[in-house]
N, C-alpha and C positions, 0 to 999 in steps of 0.2 A: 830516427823518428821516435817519439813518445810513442809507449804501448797507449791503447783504445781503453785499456782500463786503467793507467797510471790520470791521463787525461778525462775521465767519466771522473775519477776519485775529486779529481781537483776541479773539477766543477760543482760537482755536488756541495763541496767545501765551499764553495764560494757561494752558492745559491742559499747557505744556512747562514753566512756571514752577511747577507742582505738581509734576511727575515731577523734576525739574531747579533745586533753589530759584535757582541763579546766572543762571536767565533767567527772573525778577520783574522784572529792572531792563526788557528790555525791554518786556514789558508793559505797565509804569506808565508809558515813555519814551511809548508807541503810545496810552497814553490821554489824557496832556499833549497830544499834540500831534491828537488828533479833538474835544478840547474845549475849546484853545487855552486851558490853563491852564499856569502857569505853574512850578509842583511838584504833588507827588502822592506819595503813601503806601500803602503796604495794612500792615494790625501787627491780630497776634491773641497777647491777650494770657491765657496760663495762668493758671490756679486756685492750681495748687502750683510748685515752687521750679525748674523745668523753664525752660528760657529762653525769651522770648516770639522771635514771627515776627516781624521789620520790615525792609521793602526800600522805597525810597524812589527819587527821580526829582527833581533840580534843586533840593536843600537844600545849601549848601555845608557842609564838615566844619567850619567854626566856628558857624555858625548849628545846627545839631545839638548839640554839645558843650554850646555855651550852654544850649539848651533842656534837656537833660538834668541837667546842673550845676543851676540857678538857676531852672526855667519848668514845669518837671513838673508841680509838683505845685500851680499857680496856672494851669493851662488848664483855663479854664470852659467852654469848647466842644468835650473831651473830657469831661470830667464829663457835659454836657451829651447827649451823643452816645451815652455810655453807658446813663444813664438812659430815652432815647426806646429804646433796645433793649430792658433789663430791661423797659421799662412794657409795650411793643407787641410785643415778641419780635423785630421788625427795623424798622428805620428808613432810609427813602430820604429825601434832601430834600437845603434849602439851610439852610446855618448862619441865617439870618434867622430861620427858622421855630422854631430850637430857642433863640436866644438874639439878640435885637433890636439892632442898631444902637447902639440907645443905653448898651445894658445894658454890650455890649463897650467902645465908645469910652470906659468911666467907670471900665474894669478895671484896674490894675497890670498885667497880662498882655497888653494891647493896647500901654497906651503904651511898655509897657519891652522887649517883646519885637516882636511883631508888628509896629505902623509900623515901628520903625527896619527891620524888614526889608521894608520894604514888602509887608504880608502882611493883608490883608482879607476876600475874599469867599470862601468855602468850601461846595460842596456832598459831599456824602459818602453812603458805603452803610454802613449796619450791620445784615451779616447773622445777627445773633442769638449765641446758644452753637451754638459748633461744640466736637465732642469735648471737652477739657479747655480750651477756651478761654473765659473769661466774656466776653472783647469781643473781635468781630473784624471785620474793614470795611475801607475803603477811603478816603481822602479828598482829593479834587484844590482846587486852593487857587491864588489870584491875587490880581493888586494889584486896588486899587480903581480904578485907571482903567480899566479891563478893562470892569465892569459884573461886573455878577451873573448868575451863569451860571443858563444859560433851560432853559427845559422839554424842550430837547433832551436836557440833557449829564442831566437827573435820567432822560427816559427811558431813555439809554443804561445808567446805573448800574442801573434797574428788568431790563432785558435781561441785564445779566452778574452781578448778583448771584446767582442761585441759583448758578451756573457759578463765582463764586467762593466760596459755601460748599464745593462738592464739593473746591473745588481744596485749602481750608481743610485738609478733613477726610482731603483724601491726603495732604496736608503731615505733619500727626498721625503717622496710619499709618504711614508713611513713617519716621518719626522714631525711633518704637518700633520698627519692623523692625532699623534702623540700631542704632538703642541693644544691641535683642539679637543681633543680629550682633556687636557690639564687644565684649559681653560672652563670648560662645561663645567668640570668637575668642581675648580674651583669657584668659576659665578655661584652655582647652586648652593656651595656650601656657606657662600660669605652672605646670601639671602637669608640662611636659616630654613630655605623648605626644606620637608621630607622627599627625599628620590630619590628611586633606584632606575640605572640605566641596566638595559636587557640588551643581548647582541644577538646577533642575527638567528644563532641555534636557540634562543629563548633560554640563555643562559643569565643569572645576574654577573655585571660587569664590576660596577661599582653602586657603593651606597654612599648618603650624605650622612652624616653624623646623626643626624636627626630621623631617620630613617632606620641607620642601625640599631638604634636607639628603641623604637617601635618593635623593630621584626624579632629582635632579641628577647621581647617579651615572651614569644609564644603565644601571643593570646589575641585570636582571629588568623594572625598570620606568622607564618615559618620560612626558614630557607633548610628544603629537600634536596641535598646534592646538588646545591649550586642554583636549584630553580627555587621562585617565589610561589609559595605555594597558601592556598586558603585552610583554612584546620577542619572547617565546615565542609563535605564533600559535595553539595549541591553547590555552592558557591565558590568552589576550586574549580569545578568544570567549566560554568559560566567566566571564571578568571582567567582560565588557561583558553577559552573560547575568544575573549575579548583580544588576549595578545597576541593569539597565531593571526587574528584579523591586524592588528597592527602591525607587526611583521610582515605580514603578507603587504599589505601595502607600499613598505620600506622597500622592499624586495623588487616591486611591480613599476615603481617610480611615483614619488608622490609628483600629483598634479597642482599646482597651481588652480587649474582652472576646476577642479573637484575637491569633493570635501576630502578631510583624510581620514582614514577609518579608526576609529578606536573603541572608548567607550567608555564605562563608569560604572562603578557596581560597590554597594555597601558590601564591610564582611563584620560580621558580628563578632561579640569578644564578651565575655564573660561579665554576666550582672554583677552589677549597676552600671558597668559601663557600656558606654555609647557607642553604636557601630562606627568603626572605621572607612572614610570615603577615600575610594581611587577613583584617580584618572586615569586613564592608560591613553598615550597619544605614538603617533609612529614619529620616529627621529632619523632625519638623513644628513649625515656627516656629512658631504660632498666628498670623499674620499673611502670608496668601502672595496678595500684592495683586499681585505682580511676577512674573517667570519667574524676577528673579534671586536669590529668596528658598532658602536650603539647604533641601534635600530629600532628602539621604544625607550620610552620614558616610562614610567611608575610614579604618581605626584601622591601625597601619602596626606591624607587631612585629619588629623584627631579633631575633634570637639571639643573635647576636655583639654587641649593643650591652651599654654599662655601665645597671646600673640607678642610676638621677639620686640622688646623695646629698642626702639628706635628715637629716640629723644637726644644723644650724642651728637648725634647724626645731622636730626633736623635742626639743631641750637648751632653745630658749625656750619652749614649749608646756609641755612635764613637769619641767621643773628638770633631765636627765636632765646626768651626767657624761659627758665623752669616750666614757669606754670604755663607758659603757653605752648611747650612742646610737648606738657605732659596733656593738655587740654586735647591737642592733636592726636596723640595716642590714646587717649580714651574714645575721639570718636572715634577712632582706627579700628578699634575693637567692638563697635555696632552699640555706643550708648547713645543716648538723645543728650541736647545740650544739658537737662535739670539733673539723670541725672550721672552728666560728668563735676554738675555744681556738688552737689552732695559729695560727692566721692571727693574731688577738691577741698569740699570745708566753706565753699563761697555763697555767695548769693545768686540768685539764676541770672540776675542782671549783668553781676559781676563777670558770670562767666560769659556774655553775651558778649560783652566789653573785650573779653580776653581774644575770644574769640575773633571778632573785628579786627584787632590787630595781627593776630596769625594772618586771617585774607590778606593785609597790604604789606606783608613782609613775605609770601609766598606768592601772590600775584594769582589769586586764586578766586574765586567768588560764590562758592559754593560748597554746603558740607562736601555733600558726595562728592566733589574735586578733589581735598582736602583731603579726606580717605583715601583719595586711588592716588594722590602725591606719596601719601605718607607710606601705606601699603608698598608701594615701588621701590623705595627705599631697601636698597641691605640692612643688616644688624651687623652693627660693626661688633669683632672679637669682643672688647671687655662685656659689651651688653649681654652676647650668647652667654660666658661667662656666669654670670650671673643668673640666667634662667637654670642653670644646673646645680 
């Protein structure tokens, strides 16, 4: 039997290789060497076009390549592997049991891959369908001089398999957390707002360019060891007030059928300039396995800033001309039609005219439509570009 603490060690190892996928390698290193084999694998492999998990231990980079290249899809004891899951829902054992001796030595996949690498006796776990996974498991592998690994090394796989479903299934989670984080992150930044996302300890997670941009001034607002903090002390209390209510929210479950708590609070910055408007609103990932999962927002509004030209944008979108997408982004920015005329160069009738045609090329009928079109819009790169 495994000692209680060689098996505590390689658990732990594998619970930091779920939170941490870059320490699997230690794991499978820790399980080669308690069941003196000689490589080893874990790989769960997706349903849809999502990339599978695979972390391995003592395959060198040509022996992989090869397999990939030329052996994929002629391994009969992955086939094999798979089907004792679908049949039994999981399978622990020794490659003997799924596929004989003889059956392997008479394979194309034995002689041409396997011997030359001196690669024979295999036992493995397959811990069923995990989340989006159809196959997923574990497989530690040795020469045949070795012998066949004994009743030990299957008890020990019987012990960490459910331990590595769970770990499976944070992996998953994990993935998707990750995925929408990258998405948030990247929508907000391809709009040009200011935000900073807060996580659950009312720590900042991330900022948008535009954002960093701000807090870096110093002036109204700072980042104090990681938290967003006001420079003003009456208005850093009310700040840090407004977000423990937002959190708190995130935390309690937002309701649908309630408001969500936040808030809004100017913070001053240094004459002649204009105080800085936040928003703080609560944000729920659907996925909050971690503390470090966002659970507020920070929307960042200067006064003094340019509104992010959008005129690329609306000219590939609507067909629109120069002057009519620049007509567009002038009202975008709260001028009346006369004077976006002046600012253009035209006459107020002209711009009336221009205007006209913006409506029947955006399907719009009204300024304030027209604004909340154009407003909605991202700033595509070369425009940000340019406000810099």
């Amino acid at each position: 039997m495994h000692s209680p603490a060689k098996v505590s060690h390689l658990l732990r190892l594998l619970h930091e290789a779920a939170a941490e996928p870059q320490h699997w390698t230690a794991f499978i290193e820790a399980m080669v060497q308690e069941t003196s084999a000689a490589c080893s694998f874990v790989i769960a492999l997706p349903e849809d076009h999502h990339p599978p998990l695979y972390h391995q231990f003592g395959f060198e980079d040509p022996v992989l390549r090869s397999y990939n290249e030329h052996f994929v899809h002629e391994d009969l004891i992955l086939d094999r592997f798979r089907q004792a899951g679908n049949l039994h829902g999981s399978w622990i054992g020794n490659r003997q049991s799924l596929l004989p001796d003889a059956e392997l030595e008479a394979s194309s996949f034995y002689n041409d891959y396997m011997r030359p690498m001196n690669l024979y006796h295999q036992a493995g776990a397959n811990v069923g369908r995990v989340a989006n996974y159809s196959l997923a498991g574990m497989t530690l592998v040795r020469p045949r001089s070795l012998g066949e690994f004994d009743a030990r090394t299957t008890s020990l796989l019987r012990l960490i398999a459910p331990h590595l479903k769970q770990a499976f299934q944070l992996h998953h989670k994990l993935s998707q957390l990750n995925l929408g984080n990258s998405l948030l992150e990247q929508g907000l930044e391809t709009t040009g707002v200011a935000c900073v996302t807060i996580d659950s300890r009312g720590t900042v997670q991330s900022q948008t360019a535009a954002a960093e941009k701000l807090i870096s001034q110093s002036d109204g607002l700072c980042l104090t060891q990681g938290r967003l903090q006001a420079v003003n002390p009456k208005e850093d209390r009310l700040l840090e007030s407004i977000l423990f209510s937002a959190l708190k929210t995130t935390s309690n479950g937002i309701d649908s059928g309630h408001a969500a708590i936040g808030g809004e609070i100017r913070i001053s910055r240094r004459p002649p300039r204009k105080p800085l408007h936040l928003v703080v609103t609560p944000f729920r990932s659907g996925i909050e396995i971690l503390q470090s999962h966002p659970s507020a927002l920070v929307f960042l509004v200067d006064p003094e800033s340019r509104t992010p030209p959008r005129g690329a944008l609306l000219r590939r979108l609507f067909g629109l001309t120069p002057s009519e997408a620049k007509l567009a982004e002038l009202l975008a920015e709260g001028h009346d039609v006369k004077c976006c005329a002046e600012r253009m160069r035209i006459t107020e009738a002209s711009a009336r005219f221009v205007l006209k045609r913006v409506f029947q090329k955006t399907s719009v009928k009204s300024q304030s439509s027209l604004m909340r079109l154009t407003l909605s819009l991202p700033c595509l790169p070369e425009e940000r570009a340019a406000l810099r």
